[in-house]
C-alpha positions in Angstrom: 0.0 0.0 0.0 1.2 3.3 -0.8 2.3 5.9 1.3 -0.4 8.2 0.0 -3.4 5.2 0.6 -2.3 4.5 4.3 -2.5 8.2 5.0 -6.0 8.7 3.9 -6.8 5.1 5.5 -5.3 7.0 9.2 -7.7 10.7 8.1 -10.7 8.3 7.3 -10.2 6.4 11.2 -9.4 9.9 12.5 -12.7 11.4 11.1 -14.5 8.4 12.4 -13.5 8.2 15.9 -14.2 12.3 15.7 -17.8 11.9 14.5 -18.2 9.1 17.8 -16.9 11.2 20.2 -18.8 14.4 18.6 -22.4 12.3 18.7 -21.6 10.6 22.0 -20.9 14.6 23.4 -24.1 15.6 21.5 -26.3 12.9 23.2 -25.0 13.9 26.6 -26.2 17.5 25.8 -29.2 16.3 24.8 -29.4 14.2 28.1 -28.5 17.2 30.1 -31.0 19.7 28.5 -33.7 17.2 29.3 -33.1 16.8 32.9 -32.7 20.3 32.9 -36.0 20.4 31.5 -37.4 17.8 34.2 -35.7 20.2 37.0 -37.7 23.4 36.0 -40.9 22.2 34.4 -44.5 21.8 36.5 -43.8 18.9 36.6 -40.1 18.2 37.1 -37.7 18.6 40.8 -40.6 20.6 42.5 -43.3 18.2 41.8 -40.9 15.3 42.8 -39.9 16.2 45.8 -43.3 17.9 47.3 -45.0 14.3 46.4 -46.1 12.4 49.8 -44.5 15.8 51.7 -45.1 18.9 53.4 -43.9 21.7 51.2 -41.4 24.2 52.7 -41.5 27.5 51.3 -40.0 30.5 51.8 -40.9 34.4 51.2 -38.1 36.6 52.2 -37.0 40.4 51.8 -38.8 43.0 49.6 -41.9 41.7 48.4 -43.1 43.1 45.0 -45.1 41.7 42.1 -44.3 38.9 40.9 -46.0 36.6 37.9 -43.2 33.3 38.3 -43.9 33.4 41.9 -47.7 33.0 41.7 -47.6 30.2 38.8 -45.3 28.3 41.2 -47.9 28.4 43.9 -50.4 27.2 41.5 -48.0 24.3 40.2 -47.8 23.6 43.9 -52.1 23.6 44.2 -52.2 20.6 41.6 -49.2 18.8 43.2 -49.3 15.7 45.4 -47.9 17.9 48.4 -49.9 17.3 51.6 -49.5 20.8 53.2 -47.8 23.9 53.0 -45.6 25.6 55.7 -45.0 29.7 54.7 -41.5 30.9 55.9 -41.6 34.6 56.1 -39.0 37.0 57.2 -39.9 40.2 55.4 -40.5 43.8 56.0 -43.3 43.8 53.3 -43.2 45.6 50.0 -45.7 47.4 47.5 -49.2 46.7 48.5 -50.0 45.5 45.0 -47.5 42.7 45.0 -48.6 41.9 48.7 -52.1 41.7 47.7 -51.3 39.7 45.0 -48.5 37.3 46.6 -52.0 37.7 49.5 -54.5 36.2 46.7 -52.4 33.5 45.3 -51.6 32.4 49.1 -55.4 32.0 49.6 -56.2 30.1 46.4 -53.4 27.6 47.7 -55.2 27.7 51.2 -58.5 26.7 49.6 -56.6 23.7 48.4 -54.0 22.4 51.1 -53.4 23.0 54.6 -51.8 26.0 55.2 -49.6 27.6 58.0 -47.4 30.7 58.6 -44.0 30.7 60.5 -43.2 33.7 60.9 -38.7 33.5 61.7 -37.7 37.0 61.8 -39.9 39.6 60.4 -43.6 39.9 59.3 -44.2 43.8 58.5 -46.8 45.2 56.5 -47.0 43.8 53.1 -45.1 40.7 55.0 -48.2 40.5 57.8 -50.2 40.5 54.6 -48.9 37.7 53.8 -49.3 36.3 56.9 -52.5 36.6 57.6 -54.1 34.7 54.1 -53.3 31.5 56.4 -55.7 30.3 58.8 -52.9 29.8 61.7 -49.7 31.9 62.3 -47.1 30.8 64.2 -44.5 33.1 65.3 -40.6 33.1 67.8 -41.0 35.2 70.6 -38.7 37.6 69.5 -40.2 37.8 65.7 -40.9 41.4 64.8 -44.9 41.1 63.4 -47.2 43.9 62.6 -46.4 47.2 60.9 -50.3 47.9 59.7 -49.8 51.1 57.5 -49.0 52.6 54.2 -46.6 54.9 53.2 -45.7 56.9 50.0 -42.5 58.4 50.4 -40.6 60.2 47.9 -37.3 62.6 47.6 -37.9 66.4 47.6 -34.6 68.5 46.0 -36.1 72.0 45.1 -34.5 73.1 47.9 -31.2 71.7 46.8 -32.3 72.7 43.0 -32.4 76.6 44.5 -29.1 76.8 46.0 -27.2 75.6 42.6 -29.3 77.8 40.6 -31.0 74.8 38.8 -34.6 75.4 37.1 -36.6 72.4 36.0 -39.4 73.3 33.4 -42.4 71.1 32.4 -45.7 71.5 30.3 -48.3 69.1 31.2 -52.0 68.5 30.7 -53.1 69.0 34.2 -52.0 70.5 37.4 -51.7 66.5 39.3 -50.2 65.3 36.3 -47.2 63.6 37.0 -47.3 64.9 41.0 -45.3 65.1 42.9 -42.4 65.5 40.8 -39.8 66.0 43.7 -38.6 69.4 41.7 -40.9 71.5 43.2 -42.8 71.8 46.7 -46.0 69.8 47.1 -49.0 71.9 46.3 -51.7 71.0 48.9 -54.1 69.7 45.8 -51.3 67.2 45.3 -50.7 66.5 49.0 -54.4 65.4 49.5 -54.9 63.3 46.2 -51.9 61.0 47.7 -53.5 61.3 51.3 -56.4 60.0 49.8 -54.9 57.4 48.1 -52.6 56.1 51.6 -56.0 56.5 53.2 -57.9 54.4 51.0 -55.3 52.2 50.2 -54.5 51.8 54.6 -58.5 50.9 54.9 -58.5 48.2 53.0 -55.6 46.6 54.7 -57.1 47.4 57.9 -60.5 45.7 56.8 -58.1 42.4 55.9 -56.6 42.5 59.1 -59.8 42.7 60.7 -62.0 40.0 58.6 -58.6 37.8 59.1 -58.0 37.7 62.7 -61.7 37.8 63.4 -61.2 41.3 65.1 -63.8 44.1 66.7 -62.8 47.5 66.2 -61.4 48.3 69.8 -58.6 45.5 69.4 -58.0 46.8 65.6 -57.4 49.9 66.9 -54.9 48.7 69.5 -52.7 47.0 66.9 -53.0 49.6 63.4 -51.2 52.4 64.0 -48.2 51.4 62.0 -45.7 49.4 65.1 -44.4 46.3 64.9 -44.8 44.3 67.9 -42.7 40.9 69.1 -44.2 37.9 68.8 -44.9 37.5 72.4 -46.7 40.9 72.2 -48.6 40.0 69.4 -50.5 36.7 70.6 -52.2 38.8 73.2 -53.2 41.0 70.3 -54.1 38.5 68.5 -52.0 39.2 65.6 -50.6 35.4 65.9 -52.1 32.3 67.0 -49.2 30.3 68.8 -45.5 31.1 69.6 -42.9 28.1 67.8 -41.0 27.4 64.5 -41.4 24.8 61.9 -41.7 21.9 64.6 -45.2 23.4 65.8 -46.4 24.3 62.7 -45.7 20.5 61.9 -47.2 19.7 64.9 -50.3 21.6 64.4 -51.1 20.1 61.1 -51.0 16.5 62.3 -53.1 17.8 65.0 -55.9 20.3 62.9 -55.4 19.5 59.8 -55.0 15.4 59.8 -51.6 15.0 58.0 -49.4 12.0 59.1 -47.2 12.5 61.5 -44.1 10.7 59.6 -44.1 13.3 56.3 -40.9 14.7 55.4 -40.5 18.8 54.6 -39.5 19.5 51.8 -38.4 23.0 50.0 -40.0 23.9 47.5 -38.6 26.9 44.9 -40.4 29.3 44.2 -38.4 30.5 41.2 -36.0 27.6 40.1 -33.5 29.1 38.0 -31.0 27.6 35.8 -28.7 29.5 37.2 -28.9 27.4 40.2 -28.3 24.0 39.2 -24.5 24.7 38.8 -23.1 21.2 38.2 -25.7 20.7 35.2 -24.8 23.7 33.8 -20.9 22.8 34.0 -21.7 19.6 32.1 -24.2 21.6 29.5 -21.5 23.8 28.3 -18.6 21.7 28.2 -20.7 18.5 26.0 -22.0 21.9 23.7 -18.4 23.4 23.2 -17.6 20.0 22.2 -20.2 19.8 19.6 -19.6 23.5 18.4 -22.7 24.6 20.4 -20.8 26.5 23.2 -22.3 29.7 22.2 -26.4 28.5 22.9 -24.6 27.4 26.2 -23.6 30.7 27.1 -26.5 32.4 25.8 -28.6 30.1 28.2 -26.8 31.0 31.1 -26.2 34.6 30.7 -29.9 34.6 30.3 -30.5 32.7 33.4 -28.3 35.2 35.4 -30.2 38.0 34.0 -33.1 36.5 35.3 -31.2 36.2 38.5 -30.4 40.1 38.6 -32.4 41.5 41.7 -34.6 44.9 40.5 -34.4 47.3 43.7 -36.7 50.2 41.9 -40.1 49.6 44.1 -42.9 51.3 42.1 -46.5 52.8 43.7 -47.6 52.6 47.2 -45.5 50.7 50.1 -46.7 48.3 52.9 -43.2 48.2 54.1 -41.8 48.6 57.7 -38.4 50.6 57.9 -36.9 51.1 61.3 -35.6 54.8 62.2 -32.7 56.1 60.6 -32.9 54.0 57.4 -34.8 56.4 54.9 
């Protein structure tokens, strides 16, 4: 054989054990893009690992709308989860993602057993989301109350004078776009946002009160925007029972008939890719070998986007800030 056969013989073995090692990589991917799949899909790691268990989940810091958030809650309605235990440790939010983080709570309620443990904090639009549960259990030291509203903004004009800066705007009406934060609050401004805390602070009281089953003389004693500790707040009646995860456990084996021997079990409310950080490894090291490493990265740049937290807080607050932190 020439020398010219037996090196296109070696290219023709070369190219072959190439294409094996180029479809075995490609099947991995495939094999890892479908577990990822599995992971984050209704029915994937959520639905697995609520099945025959209480679900653990957990609503912490600023609380704000949230779509992902409520279609978990309602992929956890139709699973095989035996009861829900609420985590919260948050100073509350805007009212409009507490009422609806509130609304999605309740549909779940009207579905599974449902309790609140409260661990560190449950302020305004955080009590909110307390009280769509039936039975709150708070430490003793838990911070829990906070019933108010507040629309706060930044005033500069003052600031805006003494460097000799103007602002100029044409608009349609004289509340248009008030307040602006360039100019002092005219009192026709002033009182369409005091009407709109006012009305906005009466409906939460009316939840509060239709929740905890309260006359007006004790709503009174607990709504005028304090948090109180949780050892405060069963005489008030903002909390039902003083404990952690252990009673809540205990009180749904006891009210609500759920066995005794069920494991708890987290369950995300917003899986991400981002998270699973060993599947994502293997992802973009089986697509780089197929040629496909840019759809890899694309994937999980969009998955840390996803990730990025968005501080800007939009419309009325329910939120509890402690002195000094404005």
């Amino acid at each position: 054989m020439s020398l010219d056969s037996d090196v296109i013989v070696d290219r023709r073995r070369i190219r072959r054990k190439l294409t094996f090692w180029r479809v075995t990589a490609a099947v991995i991917a495939i094999a890892a893009i479908a577990t990822l799949g599995v992971l984050v899909t209704p029915g994937g790691r959520n639905s697995l690992t609520t099945s025959g268990s209480i679900a653990r989940i957990n609503i912490e810091g600023l609380i704000r709308s949230d779509q992902e958030r409520v279609e978990a809650l309602e992929r956890l309605e139709k699973s095989q989860a035996a009861a829900v235990i609420v985590h919260i440790n948050s100073p509350g939010g805007t009212t409009a993602g507490s009422e609806q983080l509130f609304d999605a709570l309740s549909r779940l309620k009207a579905k599974k057993p449902l309790v609140v443990v409260v661990e560190g904090l449950a302020a305004s639009g955080g009590y909110i989301t307390a009280i769509a549960a039936d039975h709150i259990i708070a430490q003793q030291s838990s911070l829990v109350g906070s019933i108010g509203v507040l629309f706060q903004y930044p005033n500069v004009s003052e600031l805006l004078k003494t460097i000799g800066v103007k602002v100029e705007e044409v608009k349609s009406s004289p509340l248009k776009a008030a307040p602006n934060g360039f100019e002092p609050t005219s009192p026709e401004a002033r009182a369409a946002l005091d009407a709109l805390v006012k009305d906005s602070y009466a409906w939460f009281r009316g939840l509060v009160k239709e929740r905890r089953g309260m006359d007006d003389g004790q709503l009174e004693k607990v709504a005028d925007g304090r948090v109180f500790t949780g050892r405060q707040a069963i005489e008030l009646k903002l909390v039902d029972q003083l404990g952690d995860e252990k009673a809540a456990v205990a009180w749904l084996v006891a009210n609500k008939n759920v066995k005794s021997d069920l494991p708890v079990r987290d369950y995300k409310l917003n899986p991400r890719f981002g998270d699973l950080t060993f599947l994502r490894t293997a992802a973009n090291v089986t697509l780089d070998a197929v040629g496909l490493g840019a759809i890899a990265r694309h994937f999980e740049q969009a998955g840390v986007s996803q990730a990025v937290d968005r501080l800007g807080l939009d419309g009325m607050l329910a939120l509890w800030q402690p002195a000094g932190t404005n």
